[in-house]
Backbone as a chain_set.jsonl record, in Angstrom:
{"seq": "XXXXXXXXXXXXXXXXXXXXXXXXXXXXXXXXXXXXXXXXX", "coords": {"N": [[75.641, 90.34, 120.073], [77.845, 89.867, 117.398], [80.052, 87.769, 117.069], [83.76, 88.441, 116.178], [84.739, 86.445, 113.072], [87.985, 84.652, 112.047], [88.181, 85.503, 109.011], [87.468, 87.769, 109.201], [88.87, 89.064, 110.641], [91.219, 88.571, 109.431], [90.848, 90.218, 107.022], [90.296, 92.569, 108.512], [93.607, 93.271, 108.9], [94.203, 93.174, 106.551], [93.219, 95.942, 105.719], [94.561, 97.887, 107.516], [96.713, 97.415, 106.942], [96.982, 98.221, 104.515], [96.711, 100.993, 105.372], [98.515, 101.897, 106.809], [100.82, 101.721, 105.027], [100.374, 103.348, 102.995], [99.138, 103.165, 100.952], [98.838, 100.907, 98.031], [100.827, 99.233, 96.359], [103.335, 99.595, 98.848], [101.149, 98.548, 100.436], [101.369, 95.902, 99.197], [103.918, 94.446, 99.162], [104.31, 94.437, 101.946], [102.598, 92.421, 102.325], [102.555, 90.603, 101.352], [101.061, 89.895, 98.946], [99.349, 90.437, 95.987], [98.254, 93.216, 93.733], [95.544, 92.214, 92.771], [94.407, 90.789, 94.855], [94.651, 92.352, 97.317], [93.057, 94.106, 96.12], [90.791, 92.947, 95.92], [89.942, 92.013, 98.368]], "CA": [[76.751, 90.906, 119.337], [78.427, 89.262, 116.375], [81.694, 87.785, 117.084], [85.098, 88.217, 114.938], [85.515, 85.437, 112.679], [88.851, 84.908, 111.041], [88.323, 86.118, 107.86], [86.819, 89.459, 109.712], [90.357, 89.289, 111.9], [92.367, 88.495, 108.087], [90.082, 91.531, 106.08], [91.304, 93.778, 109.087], [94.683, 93.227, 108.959], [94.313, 93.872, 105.595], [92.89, 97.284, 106.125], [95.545, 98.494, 108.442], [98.107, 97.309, 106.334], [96.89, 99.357, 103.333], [96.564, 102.407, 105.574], [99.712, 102.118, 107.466], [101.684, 101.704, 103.938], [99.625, 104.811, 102.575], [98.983, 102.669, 99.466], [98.729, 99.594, 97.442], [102.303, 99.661, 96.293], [104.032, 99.164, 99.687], [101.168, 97.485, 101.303], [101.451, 94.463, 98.584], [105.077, 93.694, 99.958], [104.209, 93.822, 103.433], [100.994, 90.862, 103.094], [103.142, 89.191, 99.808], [99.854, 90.006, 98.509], [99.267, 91.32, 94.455], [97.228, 93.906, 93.806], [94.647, 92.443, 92.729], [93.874, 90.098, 95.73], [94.363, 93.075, 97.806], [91.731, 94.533, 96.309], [89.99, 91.958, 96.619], [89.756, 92.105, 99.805]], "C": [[77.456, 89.791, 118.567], [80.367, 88.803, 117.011], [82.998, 87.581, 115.704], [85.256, 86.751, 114.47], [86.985, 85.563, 111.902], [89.24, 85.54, 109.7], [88.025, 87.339, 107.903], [88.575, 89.926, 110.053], [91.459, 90.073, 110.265], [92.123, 90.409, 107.456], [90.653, 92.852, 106.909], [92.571, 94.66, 108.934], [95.208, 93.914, 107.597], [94.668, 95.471, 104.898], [93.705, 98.168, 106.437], [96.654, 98.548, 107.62], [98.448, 98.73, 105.143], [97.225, 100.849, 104.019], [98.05, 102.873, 106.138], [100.664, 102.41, 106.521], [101.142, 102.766, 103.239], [99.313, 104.241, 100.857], [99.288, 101.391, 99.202], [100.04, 98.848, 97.473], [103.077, 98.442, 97.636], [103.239, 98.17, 100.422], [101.376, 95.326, 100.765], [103.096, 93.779, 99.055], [104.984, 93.518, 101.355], [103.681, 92.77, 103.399], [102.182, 90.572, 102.343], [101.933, 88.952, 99.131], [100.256, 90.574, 96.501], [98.45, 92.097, 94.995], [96.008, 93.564, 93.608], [93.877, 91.854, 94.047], [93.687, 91.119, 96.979], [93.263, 94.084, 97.516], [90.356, 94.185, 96.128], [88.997, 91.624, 97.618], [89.14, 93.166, 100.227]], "O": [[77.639, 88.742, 119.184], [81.398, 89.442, 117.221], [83.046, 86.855, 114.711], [85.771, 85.905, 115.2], [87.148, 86.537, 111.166], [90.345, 85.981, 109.386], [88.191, 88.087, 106.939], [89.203, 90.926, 109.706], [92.021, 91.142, 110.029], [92.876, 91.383, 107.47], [91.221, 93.828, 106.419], [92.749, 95.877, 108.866], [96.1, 94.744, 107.424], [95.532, 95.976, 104.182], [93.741, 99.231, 105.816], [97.435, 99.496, 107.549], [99.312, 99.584, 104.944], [97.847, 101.722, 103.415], [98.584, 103.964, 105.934], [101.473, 103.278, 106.846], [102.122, 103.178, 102.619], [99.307, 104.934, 99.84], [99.943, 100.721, 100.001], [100.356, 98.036, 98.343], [103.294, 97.232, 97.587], [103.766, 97.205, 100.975], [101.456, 94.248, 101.354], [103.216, 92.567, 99.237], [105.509, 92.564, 101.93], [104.009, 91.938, 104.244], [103.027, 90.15, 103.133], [101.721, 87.814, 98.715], [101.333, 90.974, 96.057], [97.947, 92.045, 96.117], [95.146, 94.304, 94.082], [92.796, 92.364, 94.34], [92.719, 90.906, 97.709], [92.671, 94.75, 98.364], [89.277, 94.777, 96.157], [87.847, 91.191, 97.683], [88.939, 93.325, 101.431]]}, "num_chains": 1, "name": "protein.A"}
């Protein structure tokens, strides 16, 4: 089995963020992210 590297852990966090914020929008002030790096990601 593959273990989590960091950037798996980061890309997650990502993930969650977007879904929890129901959109781009709010989740780019939660990271301090732009849009585009969030979608990026």
């Amino acid at each position: 089995m593959r273990r989590l590297d960091n950037i798996d852990i980061r890309l997650l966090r990502v993930f969650m963020a977007l879904a929890d914020a129901g959109g781009f929008a709010e989740a780019q002030v939660a990271l301090n992210l732009s849009q585009s790096t969030l979608s990026t990601h």
